[in-house]
N, C-alpha and C positions, 0 to 999 in steps of 0.2 A: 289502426292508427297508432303514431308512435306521441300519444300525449303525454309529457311529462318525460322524456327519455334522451333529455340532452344532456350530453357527455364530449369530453375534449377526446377524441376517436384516436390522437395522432398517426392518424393515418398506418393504422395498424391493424390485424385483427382482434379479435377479444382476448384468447388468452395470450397473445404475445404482446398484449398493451396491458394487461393485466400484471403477467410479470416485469416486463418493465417496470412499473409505476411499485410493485413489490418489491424489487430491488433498489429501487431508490430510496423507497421508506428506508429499508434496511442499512442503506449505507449511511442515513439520516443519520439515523441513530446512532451509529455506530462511530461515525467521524460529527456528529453536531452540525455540521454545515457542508452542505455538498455546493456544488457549480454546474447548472444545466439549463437550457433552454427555460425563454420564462414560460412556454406552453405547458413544459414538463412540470416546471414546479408547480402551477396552480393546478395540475391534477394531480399532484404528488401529496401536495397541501393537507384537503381532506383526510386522507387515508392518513398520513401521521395524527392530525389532531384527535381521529378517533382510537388511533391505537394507545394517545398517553392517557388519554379520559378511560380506557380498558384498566390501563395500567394501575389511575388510581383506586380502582373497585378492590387490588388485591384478595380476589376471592378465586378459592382452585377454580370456578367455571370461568372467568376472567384470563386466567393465565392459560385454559384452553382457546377460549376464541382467538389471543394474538399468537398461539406457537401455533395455529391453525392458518394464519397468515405470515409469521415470521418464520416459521420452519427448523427453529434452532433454541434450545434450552438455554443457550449463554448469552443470546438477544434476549431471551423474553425473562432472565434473570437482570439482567441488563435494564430492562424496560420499568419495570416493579421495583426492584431495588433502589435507583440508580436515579432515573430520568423522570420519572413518574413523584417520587418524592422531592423532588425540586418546583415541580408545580401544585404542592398539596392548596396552597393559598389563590389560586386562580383559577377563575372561572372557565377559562375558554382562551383561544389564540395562542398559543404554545410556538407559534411559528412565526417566522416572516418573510419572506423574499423581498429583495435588495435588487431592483436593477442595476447591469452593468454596462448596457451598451449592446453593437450589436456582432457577430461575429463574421472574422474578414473574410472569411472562404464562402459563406451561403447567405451573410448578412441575418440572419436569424440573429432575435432577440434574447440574450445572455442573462439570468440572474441567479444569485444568490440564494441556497434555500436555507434555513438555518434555526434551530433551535433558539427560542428567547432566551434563555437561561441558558450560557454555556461553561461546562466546567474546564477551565484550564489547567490542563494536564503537564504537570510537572515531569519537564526532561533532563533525566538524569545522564547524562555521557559517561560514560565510565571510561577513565584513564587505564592503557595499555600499560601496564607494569612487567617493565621488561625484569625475567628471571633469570639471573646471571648464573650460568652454573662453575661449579666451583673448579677453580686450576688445580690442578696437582702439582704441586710444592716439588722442585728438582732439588735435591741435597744438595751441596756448596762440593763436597768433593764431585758430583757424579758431571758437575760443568765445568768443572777444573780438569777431568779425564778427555771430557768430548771436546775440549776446547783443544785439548792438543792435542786430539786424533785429527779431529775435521776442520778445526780451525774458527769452530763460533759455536755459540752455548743449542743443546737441544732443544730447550725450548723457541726459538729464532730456527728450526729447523722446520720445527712444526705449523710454523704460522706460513712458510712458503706457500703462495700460490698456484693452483693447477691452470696451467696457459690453457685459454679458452678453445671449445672446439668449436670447428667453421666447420659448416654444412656446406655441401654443395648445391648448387639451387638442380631443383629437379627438372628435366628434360619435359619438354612438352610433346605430348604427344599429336595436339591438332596445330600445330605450327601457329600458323596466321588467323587460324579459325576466328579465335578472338578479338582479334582487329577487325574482322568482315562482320559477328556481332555486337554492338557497342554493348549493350546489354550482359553483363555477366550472366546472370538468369535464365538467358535465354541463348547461350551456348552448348553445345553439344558436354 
């Protein structure tokens, strides 16, 4: 008898609902607030709550059980350093899901999964700094020579532009083929 052994299945098998629901924790974490089904967050739910309550034990057997589940050294620095010491003062509930409504293509329910405590990450843009390279300086006599050889200074020789080249469009080989499949894809 399956007493006690209700689980959101999402209609998956075990280990590919297992990773699912491990990659979700993971993107948690990683971005603070994901956007997926609400079936998916409330089983996603759990599994982060226990993984920052891991977090705050900071003890090396702590840091094995979540890279045991998180798979990656820079998550579970991530986790302990980071995300874990933001909830030292709280008991429990580290999470919340936000509904959004539901989605237009299968009508499925939308929500928000998201860390309580989020840190906003300051975005720096860095300005493109154009590097001018340097002209070389024409002597005053050497444009007074070329001006009356060719009739305008070298430098104005050099800035001329190369006339563009035209390709010519390429011959097709299946003629019409293409109009008889509308489908590019699915053309020869």
């Amino acid at each position: 008898m399956r007493h006690r052994q209700k689980r959101l299945k999402l209609n998956r098998f075990t280990s590919w609902r297992k990773s699912t629901l491990n990659n979700m924790v993971k993107s948690l974490l990683i971005y603070q607030s994901i956007r997926t089904t609400l079936i998916k967050a409330k089983a996603a739910q759990p599994i982060a709550e226990k993984l920052i309550s891991i977090g705050k034990k900071n003890t090396l057997a702590a840091r094995r059980q979540a890279y045991d589940l998180l798979g990656s050294h820079r998550l579970v620095n991530l986790l302990f350093n980071d995300i874990s010491a933001r909830f030292n003062q709280r008991a429990g509930g580290y999470t919340r899901i936000i509904k959004l409504g539901s989605r237009r293509g299968d009508n499925a329910d939308i929500a928000i999964l998201e860390l309580i405590e989020i840190k906003k990450k300051e975005i720096v843009k860095s300005k493109k700094v154009k590097i001018e390279k340097p002209v070389k300086e024409i002597p005053a006599a050497d444009i007074k020579t070329d001006l009356k050889e060719k009739g305008e200074p070298k430098a104005q020789a050099e800035i001329k532009e190369k006339p563009p080249i035209t390709k010519k469009p390429a011959k097709k080989f299946f003629k019409g083929l293409r109009q008889i499949f509308k489908k590019e894809r699915d053309s020869l």
